[in-house]
PyMOL commands that place a pseudoatom at each C-alpha (Angstrom):
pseudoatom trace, name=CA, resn=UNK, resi=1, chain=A, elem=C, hetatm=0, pos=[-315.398, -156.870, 17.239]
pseudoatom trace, name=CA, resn=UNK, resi=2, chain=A, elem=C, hetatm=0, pos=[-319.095, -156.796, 17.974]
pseudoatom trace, name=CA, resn=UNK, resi=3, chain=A, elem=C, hetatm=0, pos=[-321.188, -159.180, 16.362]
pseudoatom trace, name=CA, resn=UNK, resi=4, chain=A, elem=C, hetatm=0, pos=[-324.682, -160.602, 16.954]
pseudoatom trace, name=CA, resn=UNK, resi=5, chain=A, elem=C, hetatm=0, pos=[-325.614, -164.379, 17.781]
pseudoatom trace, name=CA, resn=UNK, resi=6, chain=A, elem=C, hetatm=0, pos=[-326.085, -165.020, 13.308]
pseudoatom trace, name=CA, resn=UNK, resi=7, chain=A, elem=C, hetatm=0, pos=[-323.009, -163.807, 12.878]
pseudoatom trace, name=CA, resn=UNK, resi=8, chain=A, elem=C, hetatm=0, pos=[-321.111, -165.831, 15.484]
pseudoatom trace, name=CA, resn=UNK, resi=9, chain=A, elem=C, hetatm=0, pos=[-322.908, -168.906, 14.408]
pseudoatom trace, name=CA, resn=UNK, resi=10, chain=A, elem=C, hetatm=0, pos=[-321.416, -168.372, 11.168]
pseudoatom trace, name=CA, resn=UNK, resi=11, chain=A, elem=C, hetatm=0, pos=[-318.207, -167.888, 11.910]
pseudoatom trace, name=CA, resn=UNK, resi=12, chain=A, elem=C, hetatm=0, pos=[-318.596, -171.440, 14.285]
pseudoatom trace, name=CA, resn=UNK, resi=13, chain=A, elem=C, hetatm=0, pos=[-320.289, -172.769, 11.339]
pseudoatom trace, name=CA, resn=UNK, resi=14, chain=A, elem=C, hetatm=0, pos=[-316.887, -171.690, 8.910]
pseudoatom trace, name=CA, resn=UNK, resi=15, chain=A, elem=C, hetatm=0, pos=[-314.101, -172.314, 11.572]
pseudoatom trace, name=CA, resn=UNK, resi=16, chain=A, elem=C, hetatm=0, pos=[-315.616, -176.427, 12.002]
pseudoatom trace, name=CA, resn=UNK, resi=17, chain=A, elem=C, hetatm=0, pos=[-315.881, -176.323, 8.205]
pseudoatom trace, name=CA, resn=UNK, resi=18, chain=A, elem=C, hetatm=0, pos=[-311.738, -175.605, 7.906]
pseudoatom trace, name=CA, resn=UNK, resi=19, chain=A, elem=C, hetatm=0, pos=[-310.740, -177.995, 10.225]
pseudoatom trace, name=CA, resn=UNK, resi=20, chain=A, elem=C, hetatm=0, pos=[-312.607, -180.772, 9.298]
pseudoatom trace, name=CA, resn=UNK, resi=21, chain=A, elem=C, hetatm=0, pos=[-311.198, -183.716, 7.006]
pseudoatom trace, name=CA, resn=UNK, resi=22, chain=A, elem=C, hetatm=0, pos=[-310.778, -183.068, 3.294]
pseudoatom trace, name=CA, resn=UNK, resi=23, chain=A, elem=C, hetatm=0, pos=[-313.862, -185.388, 1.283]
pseudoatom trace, name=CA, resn=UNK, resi=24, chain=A, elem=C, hetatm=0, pos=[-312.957, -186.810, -2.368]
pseudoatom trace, name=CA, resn=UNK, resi=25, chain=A, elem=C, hetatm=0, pos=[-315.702, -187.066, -4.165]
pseudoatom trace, name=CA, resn=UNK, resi=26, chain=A, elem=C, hetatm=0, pos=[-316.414, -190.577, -6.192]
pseudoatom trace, name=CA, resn=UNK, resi=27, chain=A, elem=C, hetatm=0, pos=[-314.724, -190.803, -9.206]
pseudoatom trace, name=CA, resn=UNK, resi=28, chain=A, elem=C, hetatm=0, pos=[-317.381, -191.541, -11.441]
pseudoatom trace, name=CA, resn=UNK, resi=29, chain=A, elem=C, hetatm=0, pos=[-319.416, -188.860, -10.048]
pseudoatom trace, name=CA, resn=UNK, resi=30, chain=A, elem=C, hetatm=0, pos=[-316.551, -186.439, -10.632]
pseudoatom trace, name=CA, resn=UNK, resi=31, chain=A, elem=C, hetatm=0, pos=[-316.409, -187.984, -14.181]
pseudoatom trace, name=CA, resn=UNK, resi=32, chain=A, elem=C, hetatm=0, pos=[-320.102, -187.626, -14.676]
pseudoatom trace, name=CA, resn=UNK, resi=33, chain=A, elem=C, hetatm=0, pos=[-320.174, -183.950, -13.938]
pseudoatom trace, name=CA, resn=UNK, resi=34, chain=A, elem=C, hetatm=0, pos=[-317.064, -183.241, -16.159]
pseudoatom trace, name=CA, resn=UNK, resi=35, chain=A, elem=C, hetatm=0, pos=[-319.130, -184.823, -18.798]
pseudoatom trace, name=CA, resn=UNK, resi=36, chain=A, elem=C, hetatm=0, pos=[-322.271, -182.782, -18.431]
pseudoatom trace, name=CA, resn=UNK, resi=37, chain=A, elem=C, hetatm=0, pos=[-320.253, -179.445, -18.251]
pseudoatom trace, name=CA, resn=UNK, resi=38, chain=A, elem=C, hetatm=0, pos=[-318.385, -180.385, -21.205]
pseudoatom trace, name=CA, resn=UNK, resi=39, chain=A, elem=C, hetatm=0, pos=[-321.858, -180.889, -22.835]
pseudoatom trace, name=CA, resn=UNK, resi=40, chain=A, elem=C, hetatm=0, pos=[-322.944, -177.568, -22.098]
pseudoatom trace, name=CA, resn=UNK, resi=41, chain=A, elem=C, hetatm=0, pos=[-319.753, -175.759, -22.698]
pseudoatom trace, name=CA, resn=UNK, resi=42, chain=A, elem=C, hetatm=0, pos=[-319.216, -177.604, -26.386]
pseudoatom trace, name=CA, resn=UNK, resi=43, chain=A, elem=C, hetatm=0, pos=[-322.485, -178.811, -27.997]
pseudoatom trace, name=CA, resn=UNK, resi=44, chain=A, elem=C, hetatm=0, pos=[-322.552, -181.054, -30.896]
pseudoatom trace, name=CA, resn=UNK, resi=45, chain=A, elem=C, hetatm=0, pos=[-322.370, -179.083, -34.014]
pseudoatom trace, name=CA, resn=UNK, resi=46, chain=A, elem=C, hetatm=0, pos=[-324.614, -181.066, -35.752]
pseudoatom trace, name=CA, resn=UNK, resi=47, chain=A, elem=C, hetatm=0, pos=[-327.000, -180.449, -33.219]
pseudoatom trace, name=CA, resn=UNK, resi=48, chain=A, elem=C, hetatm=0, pos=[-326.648, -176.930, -33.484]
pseudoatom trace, name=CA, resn=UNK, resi=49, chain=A, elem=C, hetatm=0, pos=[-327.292, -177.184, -37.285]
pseudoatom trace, name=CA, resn=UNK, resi=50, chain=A, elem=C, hetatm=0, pos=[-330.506, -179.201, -37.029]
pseudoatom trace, name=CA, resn=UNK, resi=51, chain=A, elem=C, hetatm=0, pos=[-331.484, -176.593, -34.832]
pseudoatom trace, name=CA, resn=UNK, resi=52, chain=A, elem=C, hetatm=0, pos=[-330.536, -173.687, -36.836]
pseudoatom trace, name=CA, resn=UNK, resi=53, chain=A, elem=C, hetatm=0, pos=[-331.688, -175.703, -40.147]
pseudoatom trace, name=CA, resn=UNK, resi=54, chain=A, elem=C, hetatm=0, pos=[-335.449, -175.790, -38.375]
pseudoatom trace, name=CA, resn=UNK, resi=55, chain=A, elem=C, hetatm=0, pos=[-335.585, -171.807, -37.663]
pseudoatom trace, name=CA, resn=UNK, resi=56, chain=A, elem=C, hetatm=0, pos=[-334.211, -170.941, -40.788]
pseudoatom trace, name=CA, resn=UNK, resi=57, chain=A, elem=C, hetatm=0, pos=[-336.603, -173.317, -42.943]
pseudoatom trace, name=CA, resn=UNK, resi=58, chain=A, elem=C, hetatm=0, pos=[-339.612, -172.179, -40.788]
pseudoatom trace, name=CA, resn=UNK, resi=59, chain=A, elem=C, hetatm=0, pos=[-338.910, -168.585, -41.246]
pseudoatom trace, name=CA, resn=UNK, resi=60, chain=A, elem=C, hetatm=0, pos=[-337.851, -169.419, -44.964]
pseudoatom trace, name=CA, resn=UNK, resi=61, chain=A, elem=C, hetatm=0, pos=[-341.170, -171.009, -45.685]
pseudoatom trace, name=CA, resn=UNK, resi=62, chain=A, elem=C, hetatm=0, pos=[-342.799, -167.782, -43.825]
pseudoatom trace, name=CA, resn=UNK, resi=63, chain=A, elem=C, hetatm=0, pos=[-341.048, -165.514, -45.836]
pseudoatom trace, name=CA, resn=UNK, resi=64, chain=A, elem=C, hetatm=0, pos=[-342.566, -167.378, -48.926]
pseudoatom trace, name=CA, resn=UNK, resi=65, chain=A, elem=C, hetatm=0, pos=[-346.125, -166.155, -48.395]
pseudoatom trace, name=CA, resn=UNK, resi=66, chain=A, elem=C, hetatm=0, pos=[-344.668, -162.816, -50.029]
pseudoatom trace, name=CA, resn=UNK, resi=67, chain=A, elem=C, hetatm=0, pos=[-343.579, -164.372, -53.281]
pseudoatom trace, name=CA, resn=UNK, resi=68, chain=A, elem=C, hetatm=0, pos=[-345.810, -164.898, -55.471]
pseudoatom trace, name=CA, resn=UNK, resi=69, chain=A, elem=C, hetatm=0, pos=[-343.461, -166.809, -57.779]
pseudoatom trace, name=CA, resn=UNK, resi=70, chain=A, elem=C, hetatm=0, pos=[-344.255, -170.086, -55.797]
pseudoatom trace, name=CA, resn=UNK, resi=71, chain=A, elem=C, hetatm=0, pos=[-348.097, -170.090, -55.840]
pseudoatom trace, name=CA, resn=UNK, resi=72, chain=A, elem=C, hetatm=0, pos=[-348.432, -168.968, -51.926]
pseudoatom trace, name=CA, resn=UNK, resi=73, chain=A, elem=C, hetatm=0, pos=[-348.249, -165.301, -51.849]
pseudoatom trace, name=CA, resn=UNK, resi=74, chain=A, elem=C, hetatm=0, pos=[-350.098, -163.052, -53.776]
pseudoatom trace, name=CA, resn=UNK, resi=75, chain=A, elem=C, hetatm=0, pos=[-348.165, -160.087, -55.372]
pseudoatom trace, name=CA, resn=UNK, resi=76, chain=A, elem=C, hetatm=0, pos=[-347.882, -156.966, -52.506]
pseudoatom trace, name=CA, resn=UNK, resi=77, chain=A, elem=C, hetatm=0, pos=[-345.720, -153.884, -52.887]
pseudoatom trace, name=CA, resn=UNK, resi=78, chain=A, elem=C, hetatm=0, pos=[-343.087, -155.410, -51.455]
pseudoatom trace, name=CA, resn=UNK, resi=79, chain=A, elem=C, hetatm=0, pos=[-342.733, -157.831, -54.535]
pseudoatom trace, name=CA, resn=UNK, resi=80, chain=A, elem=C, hetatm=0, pos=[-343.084, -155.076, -57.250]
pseudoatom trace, name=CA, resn=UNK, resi=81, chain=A, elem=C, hetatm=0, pos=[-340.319, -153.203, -55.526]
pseudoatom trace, name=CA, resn=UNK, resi=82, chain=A, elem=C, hetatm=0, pos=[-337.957, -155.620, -55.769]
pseudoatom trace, name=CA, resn=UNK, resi=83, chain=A, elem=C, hetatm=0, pos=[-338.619, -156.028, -59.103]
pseudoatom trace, name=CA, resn=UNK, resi=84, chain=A, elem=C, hetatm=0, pos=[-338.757, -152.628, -59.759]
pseudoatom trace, name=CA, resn=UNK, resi=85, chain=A, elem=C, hetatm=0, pos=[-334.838, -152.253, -58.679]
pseudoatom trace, name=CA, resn=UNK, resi=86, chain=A, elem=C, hetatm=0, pos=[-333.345, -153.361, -61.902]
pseudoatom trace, name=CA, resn=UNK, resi=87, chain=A, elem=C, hetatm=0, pos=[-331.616, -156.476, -63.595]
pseudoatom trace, name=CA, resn=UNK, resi=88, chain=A, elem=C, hetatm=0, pos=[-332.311, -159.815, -62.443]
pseudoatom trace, name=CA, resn=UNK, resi=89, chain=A, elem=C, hetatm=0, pos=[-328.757, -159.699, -61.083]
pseudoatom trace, name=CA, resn=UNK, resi=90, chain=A, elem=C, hetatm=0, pos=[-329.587, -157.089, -58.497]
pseudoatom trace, name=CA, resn=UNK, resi=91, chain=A, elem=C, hetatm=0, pos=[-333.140, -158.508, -58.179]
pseudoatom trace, name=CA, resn=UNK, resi=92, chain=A, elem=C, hetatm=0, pos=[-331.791, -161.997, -57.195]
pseudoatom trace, name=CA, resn=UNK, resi=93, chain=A, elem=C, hetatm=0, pos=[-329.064, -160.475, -55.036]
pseudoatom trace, name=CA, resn=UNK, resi=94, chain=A, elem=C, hetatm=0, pos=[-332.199, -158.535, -52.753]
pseudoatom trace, name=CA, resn=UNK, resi=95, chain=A, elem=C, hetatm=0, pos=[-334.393, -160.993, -52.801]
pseudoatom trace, name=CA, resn=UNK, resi=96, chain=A, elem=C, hetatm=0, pos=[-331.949, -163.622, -51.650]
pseudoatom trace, name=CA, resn=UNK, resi=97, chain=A, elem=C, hetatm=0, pos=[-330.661, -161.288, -49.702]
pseudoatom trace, name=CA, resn=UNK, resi=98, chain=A, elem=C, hetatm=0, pos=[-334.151, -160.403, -47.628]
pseudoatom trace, name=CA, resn=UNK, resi=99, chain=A, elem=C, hetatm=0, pos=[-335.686, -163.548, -47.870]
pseudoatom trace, name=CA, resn=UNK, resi=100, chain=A, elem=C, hetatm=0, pos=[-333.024, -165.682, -45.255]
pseudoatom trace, name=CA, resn=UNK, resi=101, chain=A, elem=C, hetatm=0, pos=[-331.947, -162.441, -43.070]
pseudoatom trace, name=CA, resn=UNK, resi=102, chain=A, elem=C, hetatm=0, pos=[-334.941, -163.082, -41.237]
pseudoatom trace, name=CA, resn=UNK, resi=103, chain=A, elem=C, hetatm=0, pos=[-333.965, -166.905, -40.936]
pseudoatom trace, name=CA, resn=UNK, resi=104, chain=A, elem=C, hetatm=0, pos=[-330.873, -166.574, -39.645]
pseudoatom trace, name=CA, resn=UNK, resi=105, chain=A, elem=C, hetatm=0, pos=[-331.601, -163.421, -37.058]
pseudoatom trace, name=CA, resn=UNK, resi=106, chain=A, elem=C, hetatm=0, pos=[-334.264, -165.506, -35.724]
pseudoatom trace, name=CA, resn=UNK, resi=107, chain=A, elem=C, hetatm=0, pos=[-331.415, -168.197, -35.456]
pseudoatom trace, name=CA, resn=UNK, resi=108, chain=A, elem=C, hetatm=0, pos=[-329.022, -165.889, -33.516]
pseudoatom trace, name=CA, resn=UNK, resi=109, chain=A, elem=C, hetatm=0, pos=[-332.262, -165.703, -31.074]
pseudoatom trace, name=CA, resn=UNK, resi=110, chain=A, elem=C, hetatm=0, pos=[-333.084, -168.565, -30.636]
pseudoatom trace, name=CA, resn=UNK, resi=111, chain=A, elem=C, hetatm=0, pos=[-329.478, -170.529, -29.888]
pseudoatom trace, name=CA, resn=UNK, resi=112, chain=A, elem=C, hetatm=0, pos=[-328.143, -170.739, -26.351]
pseudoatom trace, name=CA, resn=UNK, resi=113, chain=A, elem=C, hetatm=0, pos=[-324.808, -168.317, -26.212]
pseudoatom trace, name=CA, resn=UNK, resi=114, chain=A, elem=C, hetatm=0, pos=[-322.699, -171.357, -25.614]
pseudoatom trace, name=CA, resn=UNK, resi=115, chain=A, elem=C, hetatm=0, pos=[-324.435, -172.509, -28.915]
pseudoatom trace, name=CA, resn=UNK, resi=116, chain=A, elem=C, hetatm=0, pos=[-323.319, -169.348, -30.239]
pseudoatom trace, name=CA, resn=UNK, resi=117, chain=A, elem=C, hetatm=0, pos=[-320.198, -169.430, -29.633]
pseudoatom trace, name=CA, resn=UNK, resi=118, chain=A, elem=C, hetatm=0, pos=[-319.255, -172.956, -30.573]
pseudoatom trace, name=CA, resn=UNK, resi=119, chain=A, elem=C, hetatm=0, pos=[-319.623, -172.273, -34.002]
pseudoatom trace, name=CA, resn=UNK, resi=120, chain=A, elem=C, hetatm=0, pos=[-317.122, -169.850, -34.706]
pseudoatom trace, name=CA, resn=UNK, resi=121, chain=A, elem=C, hetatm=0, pos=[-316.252, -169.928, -38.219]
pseudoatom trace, name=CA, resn=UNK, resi=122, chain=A, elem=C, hetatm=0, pos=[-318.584, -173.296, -39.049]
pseudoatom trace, name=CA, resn=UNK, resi=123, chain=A, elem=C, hetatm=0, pos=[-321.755, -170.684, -39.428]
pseudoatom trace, name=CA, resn=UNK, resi=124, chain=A, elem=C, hetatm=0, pos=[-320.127, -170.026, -42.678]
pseudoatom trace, name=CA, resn=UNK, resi=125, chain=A, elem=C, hetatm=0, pos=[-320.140, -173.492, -44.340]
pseudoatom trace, name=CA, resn=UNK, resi=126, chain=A, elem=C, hetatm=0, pos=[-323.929, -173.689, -42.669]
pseudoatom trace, name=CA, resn=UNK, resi=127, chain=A, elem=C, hetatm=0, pos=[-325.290, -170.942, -44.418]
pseudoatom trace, name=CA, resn=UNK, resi=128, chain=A, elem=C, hetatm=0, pos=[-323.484, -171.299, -47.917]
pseudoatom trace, name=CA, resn=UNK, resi=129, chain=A, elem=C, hetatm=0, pos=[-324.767, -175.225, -48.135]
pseudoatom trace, name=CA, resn=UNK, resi=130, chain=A, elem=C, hetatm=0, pos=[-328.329, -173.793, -46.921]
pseudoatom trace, name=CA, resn=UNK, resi=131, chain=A, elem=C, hetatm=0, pos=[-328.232, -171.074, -49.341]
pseudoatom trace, name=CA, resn=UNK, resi=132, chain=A, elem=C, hetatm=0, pos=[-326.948, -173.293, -52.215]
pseudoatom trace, name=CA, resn=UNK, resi=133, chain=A, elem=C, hetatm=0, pos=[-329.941, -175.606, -51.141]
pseudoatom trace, name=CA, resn=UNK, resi=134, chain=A, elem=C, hetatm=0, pos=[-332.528, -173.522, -51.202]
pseudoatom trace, name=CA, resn=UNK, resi=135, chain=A, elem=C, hetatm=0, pos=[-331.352, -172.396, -54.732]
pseudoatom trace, name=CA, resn=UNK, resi=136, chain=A, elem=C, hetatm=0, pos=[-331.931, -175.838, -55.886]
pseudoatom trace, name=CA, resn=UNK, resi=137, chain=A, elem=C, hetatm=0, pos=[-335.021, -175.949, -54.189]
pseudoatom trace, name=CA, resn=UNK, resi=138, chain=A, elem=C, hetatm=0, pos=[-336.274, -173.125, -56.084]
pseudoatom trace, name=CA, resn=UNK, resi=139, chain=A, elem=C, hetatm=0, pos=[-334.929, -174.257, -59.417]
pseudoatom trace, name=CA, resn=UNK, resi=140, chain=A, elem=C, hetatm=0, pos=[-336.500, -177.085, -59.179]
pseudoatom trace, name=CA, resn=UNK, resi=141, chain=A, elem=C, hetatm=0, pos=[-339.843, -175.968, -57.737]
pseudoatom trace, name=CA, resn=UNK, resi=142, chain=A, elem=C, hetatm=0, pos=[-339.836, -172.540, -59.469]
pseudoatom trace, name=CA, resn=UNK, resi=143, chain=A, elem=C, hetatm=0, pos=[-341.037, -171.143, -62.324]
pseudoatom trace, name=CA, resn=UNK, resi=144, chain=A, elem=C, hetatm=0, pos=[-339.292, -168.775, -64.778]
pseudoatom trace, name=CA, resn=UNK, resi=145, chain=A, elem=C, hetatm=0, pos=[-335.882, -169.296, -63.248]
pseudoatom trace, name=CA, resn=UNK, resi=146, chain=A, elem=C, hetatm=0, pos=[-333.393, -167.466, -65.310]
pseudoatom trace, name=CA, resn=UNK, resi=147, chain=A, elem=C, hetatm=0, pos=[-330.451, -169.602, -63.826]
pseudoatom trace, name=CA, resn=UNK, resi=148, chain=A, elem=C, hetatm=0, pos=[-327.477, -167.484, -64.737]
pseudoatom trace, name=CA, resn=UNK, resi=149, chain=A, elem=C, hetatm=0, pos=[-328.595, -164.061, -63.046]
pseudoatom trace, name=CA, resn=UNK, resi=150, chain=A, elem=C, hetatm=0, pos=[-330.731, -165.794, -60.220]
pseudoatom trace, name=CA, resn=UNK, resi=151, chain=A, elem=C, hetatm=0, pos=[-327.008, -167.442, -58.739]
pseudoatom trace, name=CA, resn=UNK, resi=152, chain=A, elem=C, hetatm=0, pos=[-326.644, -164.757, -57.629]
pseudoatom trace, name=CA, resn=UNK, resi=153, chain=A, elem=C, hetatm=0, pos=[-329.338, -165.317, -55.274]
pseudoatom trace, name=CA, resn=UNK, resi=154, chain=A, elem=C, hetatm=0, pos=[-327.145, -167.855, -53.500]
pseudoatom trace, name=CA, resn=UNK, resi=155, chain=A, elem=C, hetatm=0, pos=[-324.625, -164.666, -52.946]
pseudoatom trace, name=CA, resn=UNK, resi=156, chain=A, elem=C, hetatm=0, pos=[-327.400, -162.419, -51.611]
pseudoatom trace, name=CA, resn=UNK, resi=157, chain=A, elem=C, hetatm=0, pos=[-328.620, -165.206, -49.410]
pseudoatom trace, name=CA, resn=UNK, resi=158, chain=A, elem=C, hetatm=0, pos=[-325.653, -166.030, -47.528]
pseudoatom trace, name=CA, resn=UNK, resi=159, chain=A, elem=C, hetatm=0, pos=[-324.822, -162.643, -47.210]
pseudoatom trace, name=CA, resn=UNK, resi=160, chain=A, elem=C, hetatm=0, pos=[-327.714, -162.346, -45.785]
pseudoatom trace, name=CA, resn=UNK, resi=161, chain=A, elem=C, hetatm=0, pos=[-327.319, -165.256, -43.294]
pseudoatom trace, name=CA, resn=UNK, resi=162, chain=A, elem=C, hetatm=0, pos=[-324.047, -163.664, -42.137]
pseudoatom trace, name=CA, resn=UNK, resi=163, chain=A, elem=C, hetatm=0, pos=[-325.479, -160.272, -41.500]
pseudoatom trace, name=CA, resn=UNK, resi=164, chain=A, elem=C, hetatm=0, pos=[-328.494, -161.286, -40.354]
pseudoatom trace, name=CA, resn=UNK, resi=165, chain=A, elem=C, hetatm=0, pos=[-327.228, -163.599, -37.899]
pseudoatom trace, name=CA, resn=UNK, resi=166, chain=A, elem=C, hetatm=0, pos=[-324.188, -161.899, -36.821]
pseudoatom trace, name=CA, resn=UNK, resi=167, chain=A, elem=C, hetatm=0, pos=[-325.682, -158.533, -36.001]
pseudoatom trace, name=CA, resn=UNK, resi=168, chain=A, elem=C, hetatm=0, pos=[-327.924, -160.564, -33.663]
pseudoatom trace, name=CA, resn=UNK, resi=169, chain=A, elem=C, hetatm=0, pos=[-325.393, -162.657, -32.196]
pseudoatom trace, name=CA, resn=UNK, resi=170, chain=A, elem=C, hetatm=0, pos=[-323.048, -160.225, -31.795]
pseudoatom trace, name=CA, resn=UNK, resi=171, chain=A, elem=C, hetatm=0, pos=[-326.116, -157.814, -29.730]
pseudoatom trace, name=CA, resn=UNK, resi=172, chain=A, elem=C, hetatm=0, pos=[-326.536, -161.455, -27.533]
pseudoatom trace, name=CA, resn=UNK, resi=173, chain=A, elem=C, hetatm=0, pos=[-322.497, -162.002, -26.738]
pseudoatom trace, name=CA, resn=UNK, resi=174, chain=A, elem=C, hetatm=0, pos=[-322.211, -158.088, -25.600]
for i in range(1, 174): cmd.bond("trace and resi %d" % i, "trace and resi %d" % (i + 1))
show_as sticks, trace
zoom trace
């Protein structure tokens, strides 16, 4: 075998490294690193949510300046359309709907994979309690809340948290 001067220096280097004496490292230290991995691999949840709960109500409160109904938007053509679909049902079912989707992709975005990943089937429970919130939050703050037909604002919201955020974090896991 022909090799250069690097090479066999290597090899040297890798043959001394094999016979020398096995080294344990220090408990604790071994203990300490265990710890930070597991701290990467499985974040708190709650964590996670107070992130998540941030980007959605910073998008949320974004998305407001096309309302009108809450005294910071004016009215565009994006409001008259959705008004212009139909009943309040199906109005409250959009405009739940396209209100959070933009939340909750920017959510997908902005958590770590690992993040991602650790909330399997808790991203459910996160965005039905945030949709139901905001609902309240609009009740309470609104005006000319019809609160039979505008529920169903809750169902277009979280449906839009699950597709919006989904679709994204399913694009980041690929």
């Amino acid at each position: 075998m022909n090799m250069n001067d690097d090479e066999r220096n290597t090899l040297r280097d890798f043959v001394a490294f094999l016979k020398t004496k096995p080294i344990s490292p220090n408990p604790r230290l071994d203990d300490a690193i265990l710890q930070i991995v597991e701290k990467d691999l499985c974040p708190s949840v709650w964590q996670i949510y107070a992130k998540m709960l941030v980007v959605c109500m910073s998008a949320g409160l974004m998305s407001l300046t096309l309302c009108p109904q809450f005294g910071i938007g004016q009215e565009t053509f994006l409001f008259h359309s959705l008004h212009a679909i139909g009943s309040g049902i199906v109005f409250h079912l959009f405009c739940g709907l396209f209100f959070v989707t933009i939340g909750a992709s920017v959510s997908a975005v902005v958590l770590k994979k690992n993040e991602i990943r650790s909330l399997s089937k808790l991203k459910s429970a996160f965005f039905l309690g945030y949709s139901v919130v905001c609902f309240m939050l609009f009740t309470i703050f609104g005006k000319d809340v019809f609160v039979i037909s505008s529920l169903f604002w809750i169902i277009g919201a979280f449906l839009g948290n699950i597709i919006g955020f989904e679709s994204v974090a399913k694009w980041r896991l690929a």
